[in-house]
C-alpha positions in Angstrom: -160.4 163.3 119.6 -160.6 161.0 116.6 -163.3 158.9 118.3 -165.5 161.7 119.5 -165.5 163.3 116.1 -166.3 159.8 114.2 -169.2 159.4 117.2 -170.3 162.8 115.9 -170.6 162.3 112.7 -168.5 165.7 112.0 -164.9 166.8 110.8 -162.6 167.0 114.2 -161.9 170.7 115.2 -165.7 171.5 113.7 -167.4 174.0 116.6 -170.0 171.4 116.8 -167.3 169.2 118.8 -166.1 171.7 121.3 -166.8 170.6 124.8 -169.0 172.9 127.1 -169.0 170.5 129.6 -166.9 167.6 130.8 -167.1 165.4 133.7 -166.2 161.5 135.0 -166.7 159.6 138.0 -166.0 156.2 139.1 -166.9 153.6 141.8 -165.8 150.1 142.7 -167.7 147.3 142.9 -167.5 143.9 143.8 -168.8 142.4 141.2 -167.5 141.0 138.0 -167.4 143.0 134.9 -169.8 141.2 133.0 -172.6 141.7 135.7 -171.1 145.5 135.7 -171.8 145.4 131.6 -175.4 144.1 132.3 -176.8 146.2 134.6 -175.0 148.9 132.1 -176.6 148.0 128.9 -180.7 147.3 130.5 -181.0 151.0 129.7 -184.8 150.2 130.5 -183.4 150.1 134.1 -181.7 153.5 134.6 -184.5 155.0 136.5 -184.0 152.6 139.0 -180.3 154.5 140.0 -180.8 158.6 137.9 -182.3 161.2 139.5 -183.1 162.5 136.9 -183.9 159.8 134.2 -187.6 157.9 134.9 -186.9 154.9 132.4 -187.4 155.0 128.5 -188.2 152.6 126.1 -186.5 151.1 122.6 -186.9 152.7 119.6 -188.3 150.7 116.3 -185.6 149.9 113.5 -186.8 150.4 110.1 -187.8 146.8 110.1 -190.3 147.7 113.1 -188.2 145.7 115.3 -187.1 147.7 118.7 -183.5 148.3 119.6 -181.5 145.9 121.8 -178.3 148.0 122.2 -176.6 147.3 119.3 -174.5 150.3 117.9 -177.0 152.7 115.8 -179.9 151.9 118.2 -182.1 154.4 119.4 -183.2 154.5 122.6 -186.0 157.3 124.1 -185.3 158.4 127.6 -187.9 159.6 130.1 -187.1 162.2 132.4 -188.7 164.6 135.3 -186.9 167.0 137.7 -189.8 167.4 139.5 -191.5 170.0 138.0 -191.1 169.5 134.3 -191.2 165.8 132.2 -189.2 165.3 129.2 -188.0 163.0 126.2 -184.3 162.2 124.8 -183.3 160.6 121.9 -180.1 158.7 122.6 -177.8 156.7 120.3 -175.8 154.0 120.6 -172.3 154.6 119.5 -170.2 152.2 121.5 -170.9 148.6 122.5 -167.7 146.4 123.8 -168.9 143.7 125.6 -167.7 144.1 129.3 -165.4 146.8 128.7 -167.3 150.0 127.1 -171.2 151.1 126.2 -171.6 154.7 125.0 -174.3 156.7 123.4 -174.9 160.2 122.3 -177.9 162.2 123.5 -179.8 163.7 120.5 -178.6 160.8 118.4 -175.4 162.1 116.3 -177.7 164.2 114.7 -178.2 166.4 117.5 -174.8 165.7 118.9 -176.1 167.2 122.1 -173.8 165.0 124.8 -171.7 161.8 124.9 -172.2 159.4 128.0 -169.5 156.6 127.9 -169.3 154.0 130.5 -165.9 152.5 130.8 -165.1 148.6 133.2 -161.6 147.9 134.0 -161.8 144.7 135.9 -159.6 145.0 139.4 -157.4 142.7 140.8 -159.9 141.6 144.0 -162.3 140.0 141.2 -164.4 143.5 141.1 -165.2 145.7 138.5 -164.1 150.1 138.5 -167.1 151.6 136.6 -166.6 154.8 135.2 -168.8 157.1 133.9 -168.3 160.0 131.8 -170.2 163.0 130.6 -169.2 165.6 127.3 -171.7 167.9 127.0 -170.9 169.1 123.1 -174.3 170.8 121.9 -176.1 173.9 124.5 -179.4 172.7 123.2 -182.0 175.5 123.0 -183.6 175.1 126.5 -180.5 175.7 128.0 -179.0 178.2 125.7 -182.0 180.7 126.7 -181.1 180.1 130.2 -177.6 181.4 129.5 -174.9 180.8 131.8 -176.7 180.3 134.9 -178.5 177.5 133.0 -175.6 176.1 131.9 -174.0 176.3 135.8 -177.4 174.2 136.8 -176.9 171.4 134.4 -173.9 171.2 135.1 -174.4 170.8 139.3 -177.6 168.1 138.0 -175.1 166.5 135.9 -172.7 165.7 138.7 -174.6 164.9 141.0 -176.8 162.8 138.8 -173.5 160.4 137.2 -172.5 160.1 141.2 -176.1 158.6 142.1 -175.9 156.5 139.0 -172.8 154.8 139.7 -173.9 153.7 143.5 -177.2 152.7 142.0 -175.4 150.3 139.6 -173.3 149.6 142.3 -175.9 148.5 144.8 -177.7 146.8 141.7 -174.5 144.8 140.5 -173.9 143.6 143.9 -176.9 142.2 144.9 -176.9 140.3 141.6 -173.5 138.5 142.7 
């Protein structure tokens, strides 16, 4: 829990931490963890595997210069679910190369949900590829939902890290 409060920026046991939500889901593939890590990072990319996410673009620093995915980038997320189009803020909070990329919907100011992508390499010469999801934050649009909301995004959210991982799958593979 020490990490996930430092990620949020808040005290651990604070109410801001508590998990609503909490999901992972992993997939093999036969590729070697530092293809994995690529097709990871190119958050420009993840429209080609969400079903939900459309693509996004990086945020200017202060010096005007956009983000790369170092730790403290900002990266703007695209969205649609087919009837609605939206916008989110994401930070990065975790880069290590080959092993773990992470970042915080909302930015840790919004603390809204922690995606964290874990690669263990495996002993065929592949790559496990996990993905996990905390949703910390209700924000407002699902809040007035109430719980039947809540039960939606959840369902999306499953489904969505599931069709993530096989697109990064198919996308690592064919890259060798």
């Amino acid at each position: 829990m020490r990490d996930r409060a430092r990620w949020a920026g808040r005290d651990e046991g604070d109410a801001m931490t508590d998990l609503h939500h909490v999901h992972a889901d992993s997939i093999e593939i036969a590729a070697s963890p530092s293809t994995v890590f690529g097709i990871v990072t190119a958050m420009e990319r993840y429209g080609e595997w969400s079903t939900e996410n459309t693509g996004g673009y990086w945020r200017k620093n202060a010096d005007g210069v956009p983000g790369t995915g170092k730790v403290g980038d900002m990266f703007v997320g695209t969205n649609s679910d087919g009837t609605k189009e939206w916008k989110a803020p994401v930070e990065i909070v975790e880069v290590e190369q080959d092993r773990a990329f992470a970042f915080v919907t909302g930015g840790l100011d919004w603390n809204i949900a922690l995606w964290r992508y874990t690669l263990e390499p495996t002993d065929n010469g592949g790559t496990r590829l996990t993905e996990s999801y905390e949703l910390r934050t209700i924000p407002p649009t699902i809040a007035e939902g109430g719980p039947t909301a809540l039960d939606e995004r959840k369902a999306i959210t499953v489904s969505s890290i599931r069709a993530t991982l096989e697109g990064m799958k198919a996308a690592a593979e064919a890259a060798g």
